[in-house]
C-alpha positions in Angstrom: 0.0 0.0 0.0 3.0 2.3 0.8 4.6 1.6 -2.8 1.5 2.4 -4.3 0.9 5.9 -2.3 4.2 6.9 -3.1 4.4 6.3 -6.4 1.0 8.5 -6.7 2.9 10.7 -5.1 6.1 10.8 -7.1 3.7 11.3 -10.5 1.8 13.9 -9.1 4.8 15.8 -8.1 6.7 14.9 -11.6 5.8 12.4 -14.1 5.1 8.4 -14.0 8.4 7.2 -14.5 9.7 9.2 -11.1 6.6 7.4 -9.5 8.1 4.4 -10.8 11.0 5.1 -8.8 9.8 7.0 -5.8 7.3 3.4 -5.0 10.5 1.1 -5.7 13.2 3.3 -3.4 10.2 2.9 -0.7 10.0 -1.0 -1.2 14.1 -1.0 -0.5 15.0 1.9 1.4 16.2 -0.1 4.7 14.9 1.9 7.5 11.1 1.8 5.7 12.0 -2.0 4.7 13.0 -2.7 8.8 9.6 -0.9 10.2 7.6 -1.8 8.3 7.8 -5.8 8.6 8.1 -5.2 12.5 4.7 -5.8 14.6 4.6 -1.7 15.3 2.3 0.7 14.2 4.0 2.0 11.6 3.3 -1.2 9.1 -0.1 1.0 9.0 0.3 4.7 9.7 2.9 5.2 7.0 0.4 3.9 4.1 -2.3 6.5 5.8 -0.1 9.1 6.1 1.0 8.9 2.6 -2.9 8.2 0.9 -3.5 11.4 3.3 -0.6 13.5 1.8 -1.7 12.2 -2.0 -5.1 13.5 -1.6 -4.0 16.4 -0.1 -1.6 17.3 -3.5 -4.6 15.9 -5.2 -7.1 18.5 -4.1 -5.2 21.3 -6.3 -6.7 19.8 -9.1 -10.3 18.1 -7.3 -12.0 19.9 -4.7 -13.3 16.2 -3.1 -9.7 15.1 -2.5 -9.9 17.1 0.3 -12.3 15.3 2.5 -10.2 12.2 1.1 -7.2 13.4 2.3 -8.9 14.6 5.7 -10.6 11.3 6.3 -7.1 8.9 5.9 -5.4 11.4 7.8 -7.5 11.2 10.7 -7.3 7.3 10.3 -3.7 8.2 10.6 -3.9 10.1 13.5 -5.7 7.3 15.2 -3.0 5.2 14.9 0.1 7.6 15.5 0.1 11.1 16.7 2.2 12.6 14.3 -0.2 12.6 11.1 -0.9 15.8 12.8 1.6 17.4 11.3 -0.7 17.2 7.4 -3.1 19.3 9.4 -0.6 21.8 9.8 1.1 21.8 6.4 -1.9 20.7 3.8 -4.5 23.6 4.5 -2.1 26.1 4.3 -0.7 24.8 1.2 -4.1 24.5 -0.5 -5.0 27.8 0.8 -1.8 29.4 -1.0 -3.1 27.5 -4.1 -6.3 29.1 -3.6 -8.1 25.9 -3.0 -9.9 27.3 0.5 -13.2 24.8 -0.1 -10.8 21.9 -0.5 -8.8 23.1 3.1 -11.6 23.3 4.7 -13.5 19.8 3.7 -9.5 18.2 4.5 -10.2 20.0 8.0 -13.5 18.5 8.2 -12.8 15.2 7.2 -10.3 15.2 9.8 -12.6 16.5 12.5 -14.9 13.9 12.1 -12.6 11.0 12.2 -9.6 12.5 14.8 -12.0 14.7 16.5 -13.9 12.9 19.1 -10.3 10.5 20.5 -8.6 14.2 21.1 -11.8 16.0 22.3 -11.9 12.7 24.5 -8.3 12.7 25.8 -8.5 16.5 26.4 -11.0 15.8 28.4 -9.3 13.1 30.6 -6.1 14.9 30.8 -7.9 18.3 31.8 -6.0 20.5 29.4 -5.5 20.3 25.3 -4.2 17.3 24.8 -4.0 15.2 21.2 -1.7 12.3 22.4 -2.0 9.9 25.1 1.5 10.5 25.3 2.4 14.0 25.5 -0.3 16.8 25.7 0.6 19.6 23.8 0.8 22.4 26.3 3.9 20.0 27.8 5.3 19.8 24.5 5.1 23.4 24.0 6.0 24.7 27.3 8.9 22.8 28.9 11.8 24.3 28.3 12.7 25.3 32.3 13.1 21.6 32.3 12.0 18.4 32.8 8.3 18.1 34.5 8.1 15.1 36.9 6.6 12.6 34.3 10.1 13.4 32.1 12.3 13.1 35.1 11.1 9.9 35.9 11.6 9.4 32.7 14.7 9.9 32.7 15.8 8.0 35.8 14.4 5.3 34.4 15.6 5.2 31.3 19.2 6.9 32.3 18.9 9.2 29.7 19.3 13.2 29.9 18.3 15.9 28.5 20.8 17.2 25.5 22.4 20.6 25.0 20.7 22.5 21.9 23.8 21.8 19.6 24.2 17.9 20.9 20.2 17.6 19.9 20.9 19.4 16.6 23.9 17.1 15.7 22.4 13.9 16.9 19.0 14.5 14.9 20.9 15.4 12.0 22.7 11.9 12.8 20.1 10.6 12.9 18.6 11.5 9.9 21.6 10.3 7.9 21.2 7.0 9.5 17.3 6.8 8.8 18.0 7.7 4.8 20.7 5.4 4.9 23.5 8.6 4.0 23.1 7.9 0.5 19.1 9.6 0.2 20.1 12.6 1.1 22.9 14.6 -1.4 19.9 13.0 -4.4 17.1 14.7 -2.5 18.8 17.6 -2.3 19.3 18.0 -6.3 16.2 16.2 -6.5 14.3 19.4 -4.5 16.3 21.7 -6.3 15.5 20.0 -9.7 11.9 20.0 -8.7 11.7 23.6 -7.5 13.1 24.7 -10.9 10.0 23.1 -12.5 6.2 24.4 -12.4 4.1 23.5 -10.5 6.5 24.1 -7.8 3.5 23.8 -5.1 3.6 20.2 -4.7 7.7 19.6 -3.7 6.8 23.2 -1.6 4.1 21.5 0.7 6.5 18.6 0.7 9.4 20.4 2.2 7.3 22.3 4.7 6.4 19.2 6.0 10.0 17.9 5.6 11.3 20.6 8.0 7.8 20.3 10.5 8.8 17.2 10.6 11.9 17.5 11.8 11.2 20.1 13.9 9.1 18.4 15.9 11.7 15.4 16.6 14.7 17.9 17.2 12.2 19.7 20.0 11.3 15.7 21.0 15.0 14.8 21.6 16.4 18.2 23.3 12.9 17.4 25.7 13.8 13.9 26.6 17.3 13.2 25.3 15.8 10.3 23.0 15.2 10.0 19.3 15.5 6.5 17.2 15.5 6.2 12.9 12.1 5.0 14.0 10.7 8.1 14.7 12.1 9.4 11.7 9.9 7.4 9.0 7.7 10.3 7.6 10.7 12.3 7.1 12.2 9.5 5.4 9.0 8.9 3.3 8.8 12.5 2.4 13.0 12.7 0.8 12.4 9.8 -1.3 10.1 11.6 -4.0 12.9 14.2 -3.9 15.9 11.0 -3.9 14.0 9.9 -7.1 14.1 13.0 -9.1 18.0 13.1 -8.2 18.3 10.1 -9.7 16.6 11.3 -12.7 18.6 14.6 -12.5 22.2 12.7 -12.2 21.6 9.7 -14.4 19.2 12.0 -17.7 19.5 9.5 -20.4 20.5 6.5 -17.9 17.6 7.0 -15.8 17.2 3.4 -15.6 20.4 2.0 -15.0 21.3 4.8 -12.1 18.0 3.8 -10.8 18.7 0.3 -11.0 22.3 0.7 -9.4 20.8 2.9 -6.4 17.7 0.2 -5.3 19.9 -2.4 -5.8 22.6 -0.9 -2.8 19.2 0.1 -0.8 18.2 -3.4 -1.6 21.6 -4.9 -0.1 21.5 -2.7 3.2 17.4 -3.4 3.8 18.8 -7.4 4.0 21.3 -6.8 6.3 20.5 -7.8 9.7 20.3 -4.4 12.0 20.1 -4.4 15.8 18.8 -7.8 16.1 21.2 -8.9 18.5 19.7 -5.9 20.7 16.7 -8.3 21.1 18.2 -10.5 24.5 18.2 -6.4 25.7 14.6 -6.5 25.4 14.0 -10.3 26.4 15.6 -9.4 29.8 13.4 -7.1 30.7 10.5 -8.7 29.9 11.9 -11.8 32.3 12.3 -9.8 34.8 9.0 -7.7 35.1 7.5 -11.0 34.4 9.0 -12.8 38.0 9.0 -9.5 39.9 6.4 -7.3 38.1 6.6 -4.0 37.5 9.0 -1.6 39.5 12.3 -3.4 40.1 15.4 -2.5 41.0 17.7 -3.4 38.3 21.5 -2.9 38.6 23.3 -2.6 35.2 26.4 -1.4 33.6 26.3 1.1 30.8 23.1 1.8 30.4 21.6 -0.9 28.5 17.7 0.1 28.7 17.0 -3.2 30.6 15.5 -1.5 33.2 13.3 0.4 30.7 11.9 -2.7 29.3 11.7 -4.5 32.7 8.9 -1.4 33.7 11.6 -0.3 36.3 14.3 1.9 37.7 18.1 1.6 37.0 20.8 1.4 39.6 24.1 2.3 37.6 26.9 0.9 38.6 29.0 2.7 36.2 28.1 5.2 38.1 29.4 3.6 41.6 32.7 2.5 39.9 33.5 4.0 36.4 35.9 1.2 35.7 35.4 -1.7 38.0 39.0 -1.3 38.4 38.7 -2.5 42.5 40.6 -4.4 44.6 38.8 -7.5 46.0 37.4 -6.3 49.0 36.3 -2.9 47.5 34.4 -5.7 44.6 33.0 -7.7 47.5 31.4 -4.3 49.2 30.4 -2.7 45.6 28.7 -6.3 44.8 26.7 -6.2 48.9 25.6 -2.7 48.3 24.0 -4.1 44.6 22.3 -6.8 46.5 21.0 -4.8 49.4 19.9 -1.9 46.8 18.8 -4.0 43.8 16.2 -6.2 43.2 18.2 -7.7 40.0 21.4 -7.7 38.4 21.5 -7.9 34.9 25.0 -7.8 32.9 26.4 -7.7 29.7 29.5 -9.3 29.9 30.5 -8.1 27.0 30.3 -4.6 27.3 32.1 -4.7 30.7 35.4 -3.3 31.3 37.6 -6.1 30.3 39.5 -5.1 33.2 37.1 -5.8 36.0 34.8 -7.7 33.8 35.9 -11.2 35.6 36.6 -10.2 39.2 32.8 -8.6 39.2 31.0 -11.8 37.8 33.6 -14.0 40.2 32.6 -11.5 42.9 28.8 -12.5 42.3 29.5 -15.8 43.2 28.2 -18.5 41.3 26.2 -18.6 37.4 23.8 -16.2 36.8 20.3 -17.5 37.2 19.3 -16.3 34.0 21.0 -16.2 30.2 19.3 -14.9 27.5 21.2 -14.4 24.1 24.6 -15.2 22.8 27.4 -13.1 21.5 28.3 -9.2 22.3 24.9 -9.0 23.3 24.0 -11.2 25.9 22.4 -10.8 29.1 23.5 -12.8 32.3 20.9 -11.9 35.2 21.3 -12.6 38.8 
């Protein structure tokens, strides 16, 4: 469903053949490819949110595209906050295009769809509110800091909250990541061959939602010090139109062949197995809130996130002893305070210090009563 949307997309914005491409970079691209055979949400928000943004271009041309593209981008918003973001983009756009009737039935199509769930949870959370998440007046006014939901947050999660240039740098980073590096210099002569062409309202509303886009997720990570290539989909979906047409622009007459060349790469990275051997991470904690429940006191090293997906708080011992570079009776007391302060200990071994990797485990006394994965990534729990 997302090939399809995108390739609408791509021929609305140029011609068929950079719909051809536009649908086949979204069937490879690896981040999309990765998502999008997950079990998360985004297997069907992205297809909404890219039917939503098609109707929305196509209501230049067709006044009832708007309700269209109202009506899947509520569907969208039902199933991940951020579709709101065509809400904030489409209008204006069809308003600059002089298409007010079409803005407004988008609006009302979304209304009638989105409308009740964020009247509802406004309504529950006693002030404007249009994620179960994070209401908007948070989002909006935090910056003196974190409120008490976000430092628990935090503690739990051993995260913190980013300087303005780290949260720059690290979406950026981020970005690359999520476009695989090699998206981005072809979306950039993509826009600008694009932009050179009329109309040049379609690759407009495009990059306005582009740079909302990642707006919102650089303002996300400098709140909570936290942003994933996950997050990053819609900004993803939105360069690839733009990717295609650099194709086209770099390859003219070998439009094929460059095309070819550039999902076949795509094609080679969406195969490659990618944070997989994270999943003993997640395993742990889900063994652990499952014989304690949720809550525990989990000792770690490094900040693995175990804690996080045990439904608990961290005890760092990185932060007790940096190095684990301890004698033997300063190991013995470090490992008694970890008993008498944590519910559970949960290492991986392979991420220790090699230096006082063996004299903690030895310190422990005995096997762990728990291993879950093998490699750099396993988990040994006592």
């Amino acid at each position: 469903a997302g090939v399809l949307a995108m390739f609408l997309i791509g021929k609305a914005l140029h011609s068929r053949a950079l719909g051809v491409v536009a649908g086949l970079l979204y069937a490879v691209a690896p981040t999309v490819v990765r998502f999008e055979s997950a079990p998360l949400l985004e297997g069907l928000f992205l297809p909404l949110f890219l039917f939503s943004l098609e109707r929305g271009l196509a209501a230049r041309e067709r006044l009832l595209n708007g309700l269209w593209a109202g009506l899947l981008g509520g569907a969208a918003y039902l199933t991940r906050p951020e579709a709101l973001e065509l809400f904030l983009v489409l209008p204006a756009g069809l308003v600059l295009c002089r298409r007010l009737p079409a803005a407004t039935l988008l609006l009302l199509g979304f209304l009638l769809v989105g409308g009740p769930y964020a009247a509802w949870l406004t309504r529950e959370a006693g002030t404007f509110t249009v994620s179960g998440k994070k209401p908007v007046t948070r989002f909006v006014a935090a910056e003196e800091g974190f409120d008490r939901h976000m430092e628990r947050k935090s503690e739990r999660t051993g995260l913190s909250r980013p300087s303005l240039g780290s949260a720059l740098l690290e979406t950026a980073r981020t970005l690359g990541e999520a476009a695989s590096w090699v998206l981005l210099p072809l979306a950039v002569a993509g826009a600008v061959l694009l932009l050179r062409g009329r109309p040049r309202s379609g690759p407009l509303i495009l990059l306005a939602l582009l740079a909302l886009d990642l707006a919102i997720r650089f303002r996300l990570l400098h709140l909570h010090g936290y942003l994933a290539r996950r997050h990053l989909l819609p900004a993803v979906c939105l360069i690839l139109p733009f990717a295609a047409a650099g194709t086209a622009l770099l390859a003219r007459r070998w439009l094929a062949p460059a095309a070819g060349l550039l999902i076949t790469v795509l094609l080679v990275l969406s195969v490659l197995p990618r944070d997989q051997e994270k999943i003993p991470l997640k395993d742990a904690g889900r063994w652990i809130s499952a014989q304690h429940g949720p809550g525990a006191v989990v000792a770690t090293f490094g900040r693995p996130r175990i804690p996080y997906y045990a439904e608990g708080t961290d005890l760092e011992i990185q932060a007790l002893a940096p190095n684990l570079d301890l004698s033997p009776a300063e190991m013995a007391a470090l490992v008694a305070r970890l008993r008498a302060e944590a519910d559970w200990i949960a290492l991986v071994p392979a991420r220790l210090p090699a230096e006082g990797a063996g004299r903690l485990t030895d310190a422990l006394g005995g096997p762990p009563g728990k291993r879950l994965g093998e490699g750099t990534w396993a988990v040994h729990v006592w």
